[in-house]
TORTI-730619 format. One record per residue (C-alpha): residue number from 1; residue in one letter; x, y, z. Coordinates in nm, 2 decimals, m for minus. Each point is the difference from the previous one (the first is absolute). Example, Ala and Ser with C-alpha at 12.3 -4.5 7.8 and 13.67 -1.06 7.14 Angstrom:
// TORTI-730619
<node num="1" residu="A" c1="1.23" c2="m0.45" c3="0.78"/>
<node num="2" residu="S" c1="0.14" c2="0.34" c3="m0.07"/>
//
This chain:
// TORTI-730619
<node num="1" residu="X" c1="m9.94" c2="10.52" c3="m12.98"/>
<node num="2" residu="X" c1="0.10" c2="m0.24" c3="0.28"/>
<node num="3" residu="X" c1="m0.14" c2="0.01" c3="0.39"/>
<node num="4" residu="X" c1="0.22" c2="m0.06" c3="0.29"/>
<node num="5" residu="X" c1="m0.27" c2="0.01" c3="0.20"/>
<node num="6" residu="X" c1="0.14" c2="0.02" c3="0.43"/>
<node num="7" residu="X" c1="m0.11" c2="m0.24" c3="0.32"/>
<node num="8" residu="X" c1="m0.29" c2="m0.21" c3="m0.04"/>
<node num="9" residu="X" c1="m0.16" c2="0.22" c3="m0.29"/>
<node num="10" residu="X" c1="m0.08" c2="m0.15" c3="m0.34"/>
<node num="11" residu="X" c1="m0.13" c2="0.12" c3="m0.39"/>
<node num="12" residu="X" c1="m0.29" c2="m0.17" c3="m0.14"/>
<node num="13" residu="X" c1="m0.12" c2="0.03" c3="m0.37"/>
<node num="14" residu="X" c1="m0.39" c2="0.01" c3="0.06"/>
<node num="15" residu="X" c1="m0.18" c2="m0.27" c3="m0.17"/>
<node num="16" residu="X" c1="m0.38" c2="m0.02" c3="m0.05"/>
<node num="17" residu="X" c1="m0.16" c2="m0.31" c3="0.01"/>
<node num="18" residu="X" c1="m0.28" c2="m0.09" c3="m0.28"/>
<node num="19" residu="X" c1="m0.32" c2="m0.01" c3="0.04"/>
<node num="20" residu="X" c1="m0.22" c2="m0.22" c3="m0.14"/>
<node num="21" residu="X" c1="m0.39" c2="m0.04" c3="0.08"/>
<node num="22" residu="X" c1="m0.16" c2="m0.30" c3="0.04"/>
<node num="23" residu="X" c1="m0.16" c2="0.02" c3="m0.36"/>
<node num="24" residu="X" c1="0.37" c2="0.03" c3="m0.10"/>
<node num="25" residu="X" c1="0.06" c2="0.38" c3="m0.12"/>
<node num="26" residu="X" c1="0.30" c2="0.14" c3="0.12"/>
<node num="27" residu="X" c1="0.02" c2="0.34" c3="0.20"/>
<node num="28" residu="X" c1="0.22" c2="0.26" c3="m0.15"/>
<node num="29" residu="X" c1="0.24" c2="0.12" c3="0.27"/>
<node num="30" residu="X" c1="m0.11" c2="0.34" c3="m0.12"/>
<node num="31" residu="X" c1="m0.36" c2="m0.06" c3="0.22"/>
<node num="32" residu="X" c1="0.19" c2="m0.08" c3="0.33"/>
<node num="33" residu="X" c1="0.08" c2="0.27" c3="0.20"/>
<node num="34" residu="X" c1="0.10" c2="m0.19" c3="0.24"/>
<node num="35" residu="X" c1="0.43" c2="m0.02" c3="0.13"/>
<node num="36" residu="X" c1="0.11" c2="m0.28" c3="m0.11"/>
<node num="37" residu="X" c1="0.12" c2="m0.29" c3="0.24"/>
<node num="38" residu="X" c1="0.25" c2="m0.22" c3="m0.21"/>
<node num="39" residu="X" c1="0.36" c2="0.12" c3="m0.11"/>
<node num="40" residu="X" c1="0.32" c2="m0.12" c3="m0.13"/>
<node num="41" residu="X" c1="0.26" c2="0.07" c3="0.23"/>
<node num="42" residu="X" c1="0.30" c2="0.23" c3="m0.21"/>
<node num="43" residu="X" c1="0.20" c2="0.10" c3="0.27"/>
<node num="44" residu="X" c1="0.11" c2="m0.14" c3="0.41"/>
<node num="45" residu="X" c1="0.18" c2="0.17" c3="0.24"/>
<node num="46" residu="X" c1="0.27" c2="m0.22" c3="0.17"/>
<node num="47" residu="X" c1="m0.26" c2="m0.10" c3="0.33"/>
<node num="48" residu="X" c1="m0.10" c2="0.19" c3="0.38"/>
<node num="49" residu="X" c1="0.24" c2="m0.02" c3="0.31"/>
<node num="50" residu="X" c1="m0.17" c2="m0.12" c3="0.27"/>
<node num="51" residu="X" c1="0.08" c2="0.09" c3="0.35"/>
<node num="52" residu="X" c1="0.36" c2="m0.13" c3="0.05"/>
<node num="53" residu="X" c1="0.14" c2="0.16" c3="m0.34"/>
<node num="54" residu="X" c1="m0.03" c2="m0.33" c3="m0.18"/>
<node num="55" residu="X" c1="m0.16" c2="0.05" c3="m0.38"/>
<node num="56" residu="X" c1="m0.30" c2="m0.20" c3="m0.06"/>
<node num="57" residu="X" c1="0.00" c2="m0.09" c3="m0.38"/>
<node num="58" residu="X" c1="m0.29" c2="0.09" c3="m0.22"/>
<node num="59" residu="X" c1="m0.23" c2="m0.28" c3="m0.04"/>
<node num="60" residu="X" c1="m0.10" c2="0.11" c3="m0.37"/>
<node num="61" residu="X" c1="0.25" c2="0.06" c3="m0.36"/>
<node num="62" residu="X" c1="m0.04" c2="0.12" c3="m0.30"/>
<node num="63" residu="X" c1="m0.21" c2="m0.14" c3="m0.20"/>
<node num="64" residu="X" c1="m0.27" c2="m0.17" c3="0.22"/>
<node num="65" residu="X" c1="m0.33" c2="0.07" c3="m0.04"/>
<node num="66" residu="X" c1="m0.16" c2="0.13" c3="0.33"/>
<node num="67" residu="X" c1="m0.37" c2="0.04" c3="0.14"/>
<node num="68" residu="X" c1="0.03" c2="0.30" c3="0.23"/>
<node num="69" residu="X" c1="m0.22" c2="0.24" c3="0.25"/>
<node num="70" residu="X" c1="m0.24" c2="0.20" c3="m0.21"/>
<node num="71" residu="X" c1="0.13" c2="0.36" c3="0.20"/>
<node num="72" residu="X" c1="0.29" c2="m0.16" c3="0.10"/>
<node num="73" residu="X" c1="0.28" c2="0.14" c3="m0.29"/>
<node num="74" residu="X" c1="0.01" c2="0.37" c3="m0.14"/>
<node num="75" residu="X" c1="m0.06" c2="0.08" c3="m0.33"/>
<node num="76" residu="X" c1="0.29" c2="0.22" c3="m0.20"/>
<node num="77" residu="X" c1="0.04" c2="0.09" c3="m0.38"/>
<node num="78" residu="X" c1="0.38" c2="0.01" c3="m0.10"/>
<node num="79" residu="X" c1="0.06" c2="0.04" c3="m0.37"/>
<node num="80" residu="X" c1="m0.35" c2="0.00" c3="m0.08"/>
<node num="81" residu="X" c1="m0.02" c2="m0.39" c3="0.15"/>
<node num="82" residu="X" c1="m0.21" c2="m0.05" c3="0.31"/>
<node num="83" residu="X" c1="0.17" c2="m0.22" c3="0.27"/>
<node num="84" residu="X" c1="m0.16" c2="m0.11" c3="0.35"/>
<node num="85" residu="X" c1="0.32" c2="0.08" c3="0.30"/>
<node num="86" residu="X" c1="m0.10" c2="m0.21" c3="0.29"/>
<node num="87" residu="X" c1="0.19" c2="m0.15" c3="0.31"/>
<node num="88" residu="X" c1="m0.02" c2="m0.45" c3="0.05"/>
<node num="89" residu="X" c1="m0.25" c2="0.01" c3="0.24"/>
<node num="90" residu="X" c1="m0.25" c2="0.12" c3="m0.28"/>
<node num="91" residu="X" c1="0.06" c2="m0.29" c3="m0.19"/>
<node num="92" residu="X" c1="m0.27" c2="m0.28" c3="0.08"/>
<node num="93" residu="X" c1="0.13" c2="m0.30" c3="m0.22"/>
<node num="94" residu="X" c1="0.22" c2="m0.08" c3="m0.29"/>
<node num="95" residu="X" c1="m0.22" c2="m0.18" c3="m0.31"/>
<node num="96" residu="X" c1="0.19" c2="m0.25" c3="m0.16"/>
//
């Protein structure tokens, strides 16, 4: 399935970072319960207008790896797949 997403709006595949402990064993994601704060960015919409009608291009594509607000994006399930839907302004950086 492929996501057209509209405005300023964007589809992120969730990705947990690992956790390791100082001694060096590594937490299972299974033990967080926590929403995760990294994705992968799978689909852009084509940018805002600001105020005079102009479009303001999206500042993220697909394929970047983002760091994001924790309650920024929304969680949704399509296809039995979870994907975060969020706007730009929830994304914090890109990591490279």
């Amino acid at each position: 399935m492929q996501f057209k997403p509209l405005s300023d709006h964007l589809f992120l595949e969730p990705m947990e970072e690992e956790k390791v402990t100082k001694s060096g064993l590594v937490i299972p994601e299974t033990a967080s319960k926590t929403k995760p704060m990294m994705g992968k960015v799978v689909a852009v919409g084509p940018g805002k207008t600001n105020d005079k009608g102009e479009l303001r291009p999206m500042s993220v594509k697909v394929g970047d790896t983002v760091l994001f607000k924790k309650y920024g994006p929304d969680e949704i399930e399509i296809e039995n797949k979870k994907y975060l839907v969020g706007d730009e302004e929830d994304v914090l950086a890109i990591i490279e």
